[in-house]
Every structure is written in C-alpha cells, then in structure tokens.
CHARMM-style PDB file with segment names, atoms N, HN, CA, C and O in Angstrom:
ATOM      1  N   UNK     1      30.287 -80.416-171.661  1.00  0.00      PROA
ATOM      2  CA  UNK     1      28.853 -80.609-171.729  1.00  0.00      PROA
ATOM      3  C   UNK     1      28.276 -80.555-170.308  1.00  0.00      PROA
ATOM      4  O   UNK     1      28.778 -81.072-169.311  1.00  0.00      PROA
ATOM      5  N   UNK     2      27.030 -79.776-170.384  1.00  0.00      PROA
ATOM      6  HN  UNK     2      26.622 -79.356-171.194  1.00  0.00      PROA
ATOM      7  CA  UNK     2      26.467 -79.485-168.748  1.00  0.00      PROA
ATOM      8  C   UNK     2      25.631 -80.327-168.731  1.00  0.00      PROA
ATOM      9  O   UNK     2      24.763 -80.593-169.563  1.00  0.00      PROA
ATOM     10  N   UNK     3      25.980 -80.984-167.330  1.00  0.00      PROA
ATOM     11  HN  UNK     3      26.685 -80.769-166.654  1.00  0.00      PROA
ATOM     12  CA  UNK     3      24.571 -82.006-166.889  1.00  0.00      PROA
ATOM     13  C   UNK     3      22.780 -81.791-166.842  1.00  0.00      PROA
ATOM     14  O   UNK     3      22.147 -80.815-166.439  1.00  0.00      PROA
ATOM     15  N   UNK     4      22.359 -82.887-167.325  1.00  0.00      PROA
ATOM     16  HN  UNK     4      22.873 -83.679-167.652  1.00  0.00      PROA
ATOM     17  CA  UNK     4      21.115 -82.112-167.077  1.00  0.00      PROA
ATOM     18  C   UNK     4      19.834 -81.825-165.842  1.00  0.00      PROA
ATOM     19  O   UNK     4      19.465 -82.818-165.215  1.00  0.00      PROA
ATOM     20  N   UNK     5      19.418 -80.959-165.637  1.00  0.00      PROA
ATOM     21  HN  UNK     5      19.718 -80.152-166.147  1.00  0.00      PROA
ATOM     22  CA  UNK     5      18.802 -80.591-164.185  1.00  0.00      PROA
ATOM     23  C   UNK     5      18.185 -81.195-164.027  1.00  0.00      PROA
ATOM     24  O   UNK     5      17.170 -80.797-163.455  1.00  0.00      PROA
ATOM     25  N   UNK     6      18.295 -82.784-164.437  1.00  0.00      PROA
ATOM     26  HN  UNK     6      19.119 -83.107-164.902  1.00  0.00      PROA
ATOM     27  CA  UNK     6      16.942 -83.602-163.717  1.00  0.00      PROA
ATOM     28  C   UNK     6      18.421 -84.737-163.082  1.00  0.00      PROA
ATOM     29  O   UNK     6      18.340 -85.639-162.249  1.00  0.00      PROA
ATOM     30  N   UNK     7      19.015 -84.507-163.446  1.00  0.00      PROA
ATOM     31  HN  UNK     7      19.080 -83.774-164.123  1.00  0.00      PROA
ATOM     32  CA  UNK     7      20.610 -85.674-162.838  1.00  0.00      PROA
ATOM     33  C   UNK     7      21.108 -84.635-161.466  1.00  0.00      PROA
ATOM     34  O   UNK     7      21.585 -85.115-160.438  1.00  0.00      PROA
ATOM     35  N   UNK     8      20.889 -83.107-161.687  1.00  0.00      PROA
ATOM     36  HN  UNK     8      20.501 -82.717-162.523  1.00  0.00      PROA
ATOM     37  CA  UNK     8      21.604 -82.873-160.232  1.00  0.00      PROA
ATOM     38  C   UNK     8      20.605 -82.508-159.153  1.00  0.00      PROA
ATOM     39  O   UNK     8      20.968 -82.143-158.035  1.00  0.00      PROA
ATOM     40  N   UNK     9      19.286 -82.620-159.533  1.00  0.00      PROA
ATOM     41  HN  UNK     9      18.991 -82.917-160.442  1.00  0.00      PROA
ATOM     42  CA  UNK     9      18.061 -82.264-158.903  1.00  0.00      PROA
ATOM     43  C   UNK     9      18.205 -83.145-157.486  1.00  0.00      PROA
ATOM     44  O   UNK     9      18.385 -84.328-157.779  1.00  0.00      PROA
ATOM     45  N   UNK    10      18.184 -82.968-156.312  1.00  0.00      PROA
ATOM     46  HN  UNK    10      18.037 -82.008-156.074  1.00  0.00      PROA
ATOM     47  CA  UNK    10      17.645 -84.023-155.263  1.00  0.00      PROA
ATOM     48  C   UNK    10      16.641 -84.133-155.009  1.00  0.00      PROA
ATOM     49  O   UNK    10      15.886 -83.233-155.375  1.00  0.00      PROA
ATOM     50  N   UNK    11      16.087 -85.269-154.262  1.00  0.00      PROA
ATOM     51  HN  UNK    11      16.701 -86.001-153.965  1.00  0.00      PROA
ATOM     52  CA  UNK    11      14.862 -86.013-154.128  1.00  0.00      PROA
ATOM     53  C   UNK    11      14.763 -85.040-153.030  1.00  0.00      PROA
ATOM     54  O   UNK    11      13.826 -84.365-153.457  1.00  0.00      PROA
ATOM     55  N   UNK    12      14.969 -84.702-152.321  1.00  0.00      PROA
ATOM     56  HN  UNK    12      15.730 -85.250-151.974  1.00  0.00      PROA
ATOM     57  CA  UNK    12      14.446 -83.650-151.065  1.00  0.00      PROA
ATOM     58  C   UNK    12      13.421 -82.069-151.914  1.00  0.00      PROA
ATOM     59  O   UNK    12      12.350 -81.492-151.722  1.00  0.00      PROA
ATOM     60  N   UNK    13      14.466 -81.977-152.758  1.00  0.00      PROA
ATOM     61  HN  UNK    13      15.335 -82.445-152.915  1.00  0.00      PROA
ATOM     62  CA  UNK    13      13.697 -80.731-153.162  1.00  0.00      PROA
ATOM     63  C   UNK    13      12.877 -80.952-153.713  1.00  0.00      PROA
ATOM     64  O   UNK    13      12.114 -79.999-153.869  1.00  0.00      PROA
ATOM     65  N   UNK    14      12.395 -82.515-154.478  1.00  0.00      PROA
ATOM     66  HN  UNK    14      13.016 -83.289-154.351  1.00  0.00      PROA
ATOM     67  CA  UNK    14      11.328 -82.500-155.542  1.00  0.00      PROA
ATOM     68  C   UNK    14      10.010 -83.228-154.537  1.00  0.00      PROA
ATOM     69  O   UNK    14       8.852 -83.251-154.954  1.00  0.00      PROA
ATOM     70  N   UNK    15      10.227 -83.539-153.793  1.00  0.00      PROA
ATOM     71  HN  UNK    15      11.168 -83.521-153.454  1.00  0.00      PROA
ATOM     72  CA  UNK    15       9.342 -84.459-152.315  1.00  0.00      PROA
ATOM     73  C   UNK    15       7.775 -83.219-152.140  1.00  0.00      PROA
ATOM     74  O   UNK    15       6.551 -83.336-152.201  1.00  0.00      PROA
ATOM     75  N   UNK    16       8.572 -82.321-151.951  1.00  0.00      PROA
ATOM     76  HN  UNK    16       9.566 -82.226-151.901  1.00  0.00      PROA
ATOM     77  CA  UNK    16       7.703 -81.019-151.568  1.00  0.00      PROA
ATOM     78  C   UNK    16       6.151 -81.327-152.638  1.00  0.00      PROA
ATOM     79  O   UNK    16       4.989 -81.734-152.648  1.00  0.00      PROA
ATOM     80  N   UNK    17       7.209 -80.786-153.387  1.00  0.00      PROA
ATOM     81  HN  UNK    17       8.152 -80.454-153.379  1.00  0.00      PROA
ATOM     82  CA  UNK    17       6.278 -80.262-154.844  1.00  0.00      PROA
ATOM     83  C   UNK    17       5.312 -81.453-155.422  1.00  0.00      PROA
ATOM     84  O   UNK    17       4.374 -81.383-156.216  1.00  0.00      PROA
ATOM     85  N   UNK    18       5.855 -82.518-154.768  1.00  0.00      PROA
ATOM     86  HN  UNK    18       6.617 -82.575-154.123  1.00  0.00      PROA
ATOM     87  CA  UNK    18       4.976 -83.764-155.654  1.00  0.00      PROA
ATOM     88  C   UNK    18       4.162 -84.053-154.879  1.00  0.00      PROA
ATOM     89  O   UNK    18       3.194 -84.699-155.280  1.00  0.00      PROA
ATOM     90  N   UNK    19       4.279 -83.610-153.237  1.00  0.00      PROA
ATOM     91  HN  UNK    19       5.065 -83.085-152.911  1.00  0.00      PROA
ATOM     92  CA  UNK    19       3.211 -84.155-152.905  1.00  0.00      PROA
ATOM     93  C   UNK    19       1.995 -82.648-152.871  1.00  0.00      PROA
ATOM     94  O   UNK    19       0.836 -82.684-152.459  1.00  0.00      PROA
ATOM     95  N   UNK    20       2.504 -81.812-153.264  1.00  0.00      PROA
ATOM     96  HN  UNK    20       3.446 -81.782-153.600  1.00  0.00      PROA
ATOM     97  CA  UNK    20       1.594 -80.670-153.162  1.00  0.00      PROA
ATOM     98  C   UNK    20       0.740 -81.052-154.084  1.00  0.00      PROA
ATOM     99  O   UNK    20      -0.472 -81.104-153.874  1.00  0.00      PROA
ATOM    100  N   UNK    21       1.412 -81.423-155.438  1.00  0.00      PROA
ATOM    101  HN  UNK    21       2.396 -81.381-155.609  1.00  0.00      PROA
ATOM    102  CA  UNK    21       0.784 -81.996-156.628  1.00  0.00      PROA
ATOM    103  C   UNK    21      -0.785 -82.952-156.561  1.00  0.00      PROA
ATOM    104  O   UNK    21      -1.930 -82.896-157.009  1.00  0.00      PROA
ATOM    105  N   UNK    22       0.177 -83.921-155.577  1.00  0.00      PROA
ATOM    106  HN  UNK    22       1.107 -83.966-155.213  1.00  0.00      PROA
ATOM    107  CA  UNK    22      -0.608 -85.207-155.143  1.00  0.00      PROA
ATOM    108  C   UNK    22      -1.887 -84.662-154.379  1.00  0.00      PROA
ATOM    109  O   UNK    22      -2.902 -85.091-154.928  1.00  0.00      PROA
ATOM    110  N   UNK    23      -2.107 -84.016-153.508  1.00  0.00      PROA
ATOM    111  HN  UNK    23      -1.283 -83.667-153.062  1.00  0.00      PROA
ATOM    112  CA  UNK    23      -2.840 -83.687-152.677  1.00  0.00      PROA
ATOM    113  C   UNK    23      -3.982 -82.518-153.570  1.00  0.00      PROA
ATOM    114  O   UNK    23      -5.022 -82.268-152.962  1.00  0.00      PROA
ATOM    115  N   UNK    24      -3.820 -81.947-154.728  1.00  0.00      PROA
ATOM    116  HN  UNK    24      -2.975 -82.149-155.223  1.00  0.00      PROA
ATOM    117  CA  UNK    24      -4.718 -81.256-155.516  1.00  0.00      PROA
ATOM    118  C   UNK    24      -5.508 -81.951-156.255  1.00  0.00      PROA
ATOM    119  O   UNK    24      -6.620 -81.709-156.723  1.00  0.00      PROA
ATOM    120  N   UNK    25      -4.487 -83.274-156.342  1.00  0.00      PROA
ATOM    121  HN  UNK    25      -3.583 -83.471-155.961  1.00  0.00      PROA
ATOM    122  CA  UNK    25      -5.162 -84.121-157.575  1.00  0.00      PROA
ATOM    123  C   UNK    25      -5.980 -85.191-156.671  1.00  0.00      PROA
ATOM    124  O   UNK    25      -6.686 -85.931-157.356  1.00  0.00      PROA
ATOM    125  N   UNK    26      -6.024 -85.396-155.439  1.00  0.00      PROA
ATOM    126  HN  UNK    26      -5.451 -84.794-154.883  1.00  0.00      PROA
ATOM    127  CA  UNK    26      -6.801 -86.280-154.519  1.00  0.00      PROA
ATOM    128  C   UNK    26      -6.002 -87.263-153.970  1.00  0.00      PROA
ATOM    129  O   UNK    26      -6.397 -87.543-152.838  1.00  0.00      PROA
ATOM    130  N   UNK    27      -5.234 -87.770-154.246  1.00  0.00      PROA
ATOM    131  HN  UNK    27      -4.914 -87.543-155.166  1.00  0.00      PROA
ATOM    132  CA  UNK    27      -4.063 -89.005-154.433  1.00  0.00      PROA
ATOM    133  C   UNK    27      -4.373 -89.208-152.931  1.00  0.00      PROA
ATOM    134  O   UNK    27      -4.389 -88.246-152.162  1.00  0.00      PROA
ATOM    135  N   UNK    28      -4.595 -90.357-152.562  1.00  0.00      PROA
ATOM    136  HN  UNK    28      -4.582 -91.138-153.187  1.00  0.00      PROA
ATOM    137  CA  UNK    28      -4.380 -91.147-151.440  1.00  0.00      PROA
ATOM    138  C   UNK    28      -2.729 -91.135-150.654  1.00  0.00      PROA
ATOM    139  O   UNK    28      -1.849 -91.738-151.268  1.00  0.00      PROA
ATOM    140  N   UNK    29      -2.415 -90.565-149.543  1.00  0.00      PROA
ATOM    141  HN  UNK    29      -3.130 -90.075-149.045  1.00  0.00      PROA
ATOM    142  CA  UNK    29      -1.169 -90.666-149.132  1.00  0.00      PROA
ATOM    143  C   UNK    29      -0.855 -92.349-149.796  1.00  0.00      PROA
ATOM    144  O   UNK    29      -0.349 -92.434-150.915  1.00  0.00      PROA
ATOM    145  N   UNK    30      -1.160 -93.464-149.103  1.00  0.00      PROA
ATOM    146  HN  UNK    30      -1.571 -93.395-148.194  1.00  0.00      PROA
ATOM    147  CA  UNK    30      -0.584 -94.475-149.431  1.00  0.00      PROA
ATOM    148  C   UNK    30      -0.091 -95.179-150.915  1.00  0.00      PROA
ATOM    149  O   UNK    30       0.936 -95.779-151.228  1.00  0.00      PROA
ATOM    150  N   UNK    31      -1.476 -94.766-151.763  1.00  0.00      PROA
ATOM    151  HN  UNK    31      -2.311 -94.278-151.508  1.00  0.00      PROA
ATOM    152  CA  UNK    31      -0.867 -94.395-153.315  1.00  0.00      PROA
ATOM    153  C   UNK    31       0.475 -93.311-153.716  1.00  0.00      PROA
ATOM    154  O   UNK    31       1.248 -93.633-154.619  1.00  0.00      PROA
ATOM    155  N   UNK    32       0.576 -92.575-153.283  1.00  0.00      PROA
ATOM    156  HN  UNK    32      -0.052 -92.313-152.550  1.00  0.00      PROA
ATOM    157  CA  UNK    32       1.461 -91.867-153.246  1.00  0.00      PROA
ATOM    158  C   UNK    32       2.796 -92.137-152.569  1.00  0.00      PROA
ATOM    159  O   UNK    32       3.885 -91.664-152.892  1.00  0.00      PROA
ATOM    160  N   UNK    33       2.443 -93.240-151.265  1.00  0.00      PROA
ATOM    161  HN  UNK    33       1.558 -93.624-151.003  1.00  0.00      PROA
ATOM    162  CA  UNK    33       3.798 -93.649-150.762  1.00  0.00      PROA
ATOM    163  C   UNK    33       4.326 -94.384-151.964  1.00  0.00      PROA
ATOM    164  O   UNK    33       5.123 -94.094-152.856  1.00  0.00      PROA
ATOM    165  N   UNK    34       3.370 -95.769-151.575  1.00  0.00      PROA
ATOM    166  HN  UNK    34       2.723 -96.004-150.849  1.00  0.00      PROA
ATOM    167  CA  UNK    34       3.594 -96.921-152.887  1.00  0.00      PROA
ATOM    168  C   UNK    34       4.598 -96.401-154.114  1.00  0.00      PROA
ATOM    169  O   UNK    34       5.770 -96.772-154.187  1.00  0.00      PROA
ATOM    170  N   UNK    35       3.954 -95.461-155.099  1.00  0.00      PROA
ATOM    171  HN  UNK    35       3.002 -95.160-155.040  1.00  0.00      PROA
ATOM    172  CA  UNK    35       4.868 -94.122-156.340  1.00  0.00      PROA
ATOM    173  C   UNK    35       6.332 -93.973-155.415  1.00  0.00      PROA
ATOM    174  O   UNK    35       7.458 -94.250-155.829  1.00  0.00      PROA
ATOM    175  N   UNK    36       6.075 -93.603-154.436  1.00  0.00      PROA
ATOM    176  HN  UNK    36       5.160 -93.378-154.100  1.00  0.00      PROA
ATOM    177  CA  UNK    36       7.529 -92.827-154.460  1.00  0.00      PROA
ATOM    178  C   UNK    36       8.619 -94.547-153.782  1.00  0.00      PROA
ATOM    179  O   UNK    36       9.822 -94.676-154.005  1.00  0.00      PROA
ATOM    180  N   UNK    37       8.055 -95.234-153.268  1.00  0.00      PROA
ATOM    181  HN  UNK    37       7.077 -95.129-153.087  1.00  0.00      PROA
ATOM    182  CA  UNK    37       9.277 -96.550-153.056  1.00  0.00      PROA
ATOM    183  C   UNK    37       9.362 -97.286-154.293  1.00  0.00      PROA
ATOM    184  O   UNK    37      10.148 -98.226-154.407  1.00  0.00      PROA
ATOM    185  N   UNK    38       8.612 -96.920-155.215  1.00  0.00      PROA
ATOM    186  HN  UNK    38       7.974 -96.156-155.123  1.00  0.00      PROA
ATOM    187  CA  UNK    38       8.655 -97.819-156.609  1.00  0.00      PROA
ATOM    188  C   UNK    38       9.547 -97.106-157.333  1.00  0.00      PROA
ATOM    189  O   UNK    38      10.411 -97.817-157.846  1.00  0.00      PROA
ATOM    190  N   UNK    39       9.668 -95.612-157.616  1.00  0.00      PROA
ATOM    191  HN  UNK    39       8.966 -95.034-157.199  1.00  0.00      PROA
ATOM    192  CA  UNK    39      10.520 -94.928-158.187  1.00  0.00      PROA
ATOM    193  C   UNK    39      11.868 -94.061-157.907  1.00  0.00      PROA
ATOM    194  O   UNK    39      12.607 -93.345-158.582  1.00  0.00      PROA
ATOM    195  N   UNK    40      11.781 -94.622-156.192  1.00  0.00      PROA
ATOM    196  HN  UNK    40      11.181 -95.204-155.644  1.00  0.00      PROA
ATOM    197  CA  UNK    40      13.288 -94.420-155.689  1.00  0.00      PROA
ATOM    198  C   UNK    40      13.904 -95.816-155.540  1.00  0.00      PROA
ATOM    199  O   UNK    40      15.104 -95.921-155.790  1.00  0.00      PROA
ATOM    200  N   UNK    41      13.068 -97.129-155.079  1.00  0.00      PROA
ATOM    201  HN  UNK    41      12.093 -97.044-154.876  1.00  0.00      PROA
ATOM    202  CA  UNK    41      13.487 -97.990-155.059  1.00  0.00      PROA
ATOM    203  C   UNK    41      14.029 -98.227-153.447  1.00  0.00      PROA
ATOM    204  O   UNK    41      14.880 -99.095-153.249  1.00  0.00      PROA
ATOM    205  N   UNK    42      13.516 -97.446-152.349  1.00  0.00      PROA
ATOM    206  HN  UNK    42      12.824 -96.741-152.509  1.00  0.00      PROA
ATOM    207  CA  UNK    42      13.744 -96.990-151.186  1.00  0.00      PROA
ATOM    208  C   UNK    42      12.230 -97.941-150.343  1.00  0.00      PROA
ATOM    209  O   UNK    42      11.177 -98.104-150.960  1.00  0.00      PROA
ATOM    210  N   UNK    43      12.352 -98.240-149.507  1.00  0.00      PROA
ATOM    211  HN  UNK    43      13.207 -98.108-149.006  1.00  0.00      PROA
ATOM    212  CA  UNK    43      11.424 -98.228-148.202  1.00  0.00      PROA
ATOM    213  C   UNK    43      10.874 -97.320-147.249  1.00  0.00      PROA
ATOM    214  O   UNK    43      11.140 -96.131-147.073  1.00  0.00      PROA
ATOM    215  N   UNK    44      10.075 -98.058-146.667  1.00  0.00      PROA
ATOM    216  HN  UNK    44       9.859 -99.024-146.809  1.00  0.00      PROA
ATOM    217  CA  UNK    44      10.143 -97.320-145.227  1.00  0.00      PROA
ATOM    218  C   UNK    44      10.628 -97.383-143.999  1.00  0.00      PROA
ATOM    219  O   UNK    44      10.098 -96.822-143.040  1.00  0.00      PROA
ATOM    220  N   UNK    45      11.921 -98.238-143.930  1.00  0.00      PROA
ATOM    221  HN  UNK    45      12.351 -98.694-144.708  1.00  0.00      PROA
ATOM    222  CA  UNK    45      12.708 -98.681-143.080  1.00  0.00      PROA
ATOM    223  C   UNK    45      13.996 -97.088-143.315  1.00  0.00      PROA
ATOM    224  OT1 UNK    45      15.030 -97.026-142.650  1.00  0.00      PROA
TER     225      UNK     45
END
C-alpha cells in the first residue's frame, strides 16, 4: 500500500504556496504566523 502525498509532502515545499495563498486572500503576516505554529506545533525560536 502507497503512502499518501499529504504524509510524504514537506513543510518546506508547502510554506511557499500557502503563503502565496495567504497574501491573495489579505491574511495578515502575523495571522498567518500564529496558523502555521498552531499547526506545526513549532515556534519562532
């Protein structure tokens, strides 16, 4: 059974695209930080 492309995906390659996302849709960088340490579970340290 093949894994699925959201398990071998890295966070580097998807970083790009979300914030391109973010930035069409208006998103405040800091809203957008906030999203991404809540759903990596990462800082800014």
């Amino acid at each position: 059974m093949e894994k699925h492309r959201v398990f071998t995906t890295s966070f580097a390659s998807v970083y790009p695209h979300y914030v391109t996302k973010a930035k069409k849709k208006a998103v405040q960088k800091q809203k957008q930080m906030k999203l991404f340490f809540w759903l990596t579970g990462y800082d800014q340290k």
